[in-house]
C-alpha positions as CSV (number, residue, x, y, z in Angstrom):
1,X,11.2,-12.2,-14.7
2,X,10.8,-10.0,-18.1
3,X,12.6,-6.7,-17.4
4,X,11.1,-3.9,-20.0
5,X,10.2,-0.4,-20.7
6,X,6.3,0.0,-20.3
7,X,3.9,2.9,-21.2
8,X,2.1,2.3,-18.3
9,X,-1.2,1.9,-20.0
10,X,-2.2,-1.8,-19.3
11,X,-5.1,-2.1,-16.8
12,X,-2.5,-4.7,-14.8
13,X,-0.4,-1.5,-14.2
14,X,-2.7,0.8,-13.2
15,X,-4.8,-1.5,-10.6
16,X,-0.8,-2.2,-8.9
17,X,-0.1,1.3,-8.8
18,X,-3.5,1.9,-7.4
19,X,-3.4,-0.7,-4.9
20,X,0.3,0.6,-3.6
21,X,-1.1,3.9,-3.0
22,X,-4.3,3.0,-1.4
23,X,-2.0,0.9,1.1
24,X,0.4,3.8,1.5
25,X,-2.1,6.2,2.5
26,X,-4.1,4.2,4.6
27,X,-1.0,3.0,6.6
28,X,1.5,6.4,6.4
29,X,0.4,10.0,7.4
30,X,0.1,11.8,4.1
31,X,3.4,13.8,4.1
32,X,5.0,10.2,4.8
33,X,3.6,8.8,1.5
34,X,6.9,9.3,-1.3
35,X,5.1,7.2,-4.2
36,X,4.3,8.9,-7.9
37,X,0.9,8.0,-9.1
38,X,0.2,7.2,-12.6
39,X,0.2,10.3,-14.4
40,X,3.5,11.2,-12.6
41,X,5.3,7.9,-13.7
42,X,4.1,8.9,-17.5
43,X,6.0,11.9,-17.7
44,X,8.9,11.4,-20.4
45,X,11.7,12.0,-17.4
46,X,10.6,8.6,-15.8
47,X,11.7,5.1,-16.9
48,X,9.4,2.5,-15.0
């Protein structure tokens, strides 16, 4: 396992974050789902 800082731009990235939200909203009622999509986890207050 390679811990790191990451800019969140690698295609990788963006199809797991994707993915995790697809599965959030199709399993949670939408004020259930507490996930950040991509252009939330880029803001400079976030450390992914």
């Amino acid at each position: 396992m390679q811990i790191r800082l990451d800019d969140l731009t690698g295609p990788e990235i963006k199809r797991l974050l994707q993915d995790h939200l697809n599965d959030m909203y199709a399993a949670s009622p939408p004020e259930s789902v507490h996930a950040l999509d991509l252009t939330q986890l880029q803001q400079p207050s976030i450390s992914l």
